[in-house]
C-alpha positions, 0 to 999 in steps of 0.5 A: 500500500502507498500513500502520498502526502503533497504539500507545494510551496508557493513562496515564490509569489511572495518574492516576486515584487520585491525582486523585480523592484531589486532588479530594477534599481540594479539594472538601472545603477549597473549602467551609471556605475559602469559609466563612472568607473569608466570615466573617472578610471576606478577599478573600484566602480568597474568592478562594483559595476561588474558585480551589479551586472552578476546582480542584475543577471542573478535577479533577474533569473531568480524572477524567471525561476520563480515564474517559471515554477509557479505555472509549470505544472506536472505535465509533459513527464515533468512529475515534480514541475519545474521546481528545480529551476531556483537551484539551478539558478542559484548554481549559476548565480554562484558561477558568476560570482567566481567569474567577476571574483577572479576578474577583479584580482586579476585586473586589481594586480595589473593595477597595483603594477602601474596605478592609474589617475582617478578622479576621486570626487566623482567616485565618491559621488557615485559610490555613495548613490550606489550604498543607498541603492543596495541597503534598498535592495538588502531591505527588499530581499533580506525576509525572502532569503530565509526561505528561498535558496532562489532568492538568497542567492540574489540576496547575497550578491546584494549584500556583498555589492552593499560591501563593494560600495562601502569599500568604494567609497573608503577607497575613495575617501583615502586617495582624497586624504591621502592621494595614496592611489593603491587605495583603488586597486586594493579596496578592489581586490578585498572587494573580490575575495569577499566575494569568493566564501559566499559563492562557494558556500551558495554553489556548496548548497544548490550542488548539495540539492542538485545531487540530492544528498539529505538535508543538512539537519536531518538526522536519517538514523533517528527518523529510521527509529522513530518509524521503527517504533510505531506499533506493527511496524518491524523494519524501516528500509529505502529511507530516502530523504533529499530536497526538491527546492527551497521549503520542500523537503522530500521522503520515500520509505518503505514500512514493513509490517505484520500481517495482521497489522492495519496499515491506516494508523501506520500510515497516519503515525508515520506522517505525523511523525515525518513532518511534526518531527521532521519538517518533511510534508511531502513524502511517499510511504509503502507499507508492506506485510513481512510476507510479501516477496520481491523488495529486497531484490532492486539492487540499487 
């Protein structure tokens, strides 16, 4: 007997104002930072405008990942919907952020070779509006990250871009004070190696996902001897715990059983048991008698 409990997040309706004001905002300062740093010869606001360009892609696929899976049905073969597109979006998002990291480095040591003049004042200028326009976009996407890796992907290169800008603008306020010119290509190498921990920690988790290991808190040994412990039950095998997207964790199991044993109180405990306990709400659950033949010869 099989018996599956669905629960489908829509969380993603939730974020999708707030991101699509996010994206906004960053497309439109991406442009005049891009043009500054160009003029006033900042590596600083290059690479905080090329960092805001990996914002406006990011966001800008977070959107349509959260679109996408909100009217894919399960159609066409596609027996989980398109929920697997955040994760994806988020692995890319983290490939990018490597992409601009390394950029950043590398120009910031032909930098410190031969510095260029800058022209600080207007560096400053712009790298003051851009603070202003990442706290906005901080404060926009700070709740959603709690609960959509999607979105906290976009969530963590507004905040390392927010760092970008302040580093900006000390860089800036040092060679006003002091004209020491190693401000710019050094506030631009910090800038990329403070990028570099949280794309591998975000490619870390969406890889975890897409390979679908367990959970990081699920523990398998004691949700093994908490369905092990209901009444009938006498063995707990294909435990397989893995999450599908943000907010859905997901479960298969098999429960085998007395003959004599009704399967409908197992199955009720054992749900109980999976999401009070657990956190998982979507799972599939075989109960079986111990006399029934063939289970233990799928191989893999």
């Amino acid at each position: 007997m099989t018996a599956a409990h669905t629960h489908v997040p829509r969380a993603g309706r939730r974020h999708l104002r707030p991101l699509t004001i996010a994206f906004g905002l960053v497309v439109a300062f991406m442009v005049v930072e891009a043009v500054a740093g160009y003029l006033t010869g900042s590596l600083a606001l290059i690479s905080d405008a090329g960092h805001m360009a990996t914002d406006a892609l990011g966001l800008g696929m977070a959107l349509a990942a959260i679109v996408a899976a909100d009217r894919a049905s399960s159609g066409n073969g596609r027996t989980f919907g398109l929920y697997r597109l955040e994760i994806i979006a988020a692995l890319a998002n983290a490939v990018l952020l490597f992409a601009v990291a390394g950029y950043v480095l590398y120009e910031a040591i032909q930098r410190f070779r031969d510095p260029p003049e800058v022209a600080t004042t207007p560096m400053l200028a712009v790298a003051v509006a851009g603070l202003v326009v990442n706290i906005i976009g901080w404060r926009l996407l700070r709740s959603g990250a709690a609960e959509s890796l999607n979105v906290k992907g976009a969530y963590l290169e507004v905040v390392a871009d927010l760092a970008g800008s302040a580093g900006v603008i000390v860089a800036a306020l040092i060679m006003i004070l002091t004209g020491w010119v190693y401000a710019d290509p050094l506030f631009a190498a910090l800038i990329g190696l403070f990028i570099l921990p949280r794309a591998w920690r975000l490619g870390h988790q969406a890889l975890r996902i897409l390979v679908q290991a367990a959970p990081p808190g699920i523990d398998l040994d004691r949700i093994q001897s908490e369905l092990g412990s209901i009444p009938g039950v006498l063995d707990v095998h294909d435990l397989h715990v893995w999450t599908l997207t943000s907010e859905m964790d997901v479960a298969t199991v098999h429960l085998m059983t007395s003959p004599t044993t009704d399967p409908h109180p197992v199955l009720d405990r054992a749900r109980d048991i999976l999401q009070d306990n657990h956190g998982i709400a979507h799972a599939t659950l075989q109960v079986e008698p111990d006399t029934h033949q063939g289970c233990s010869e799928v191989s893999w």
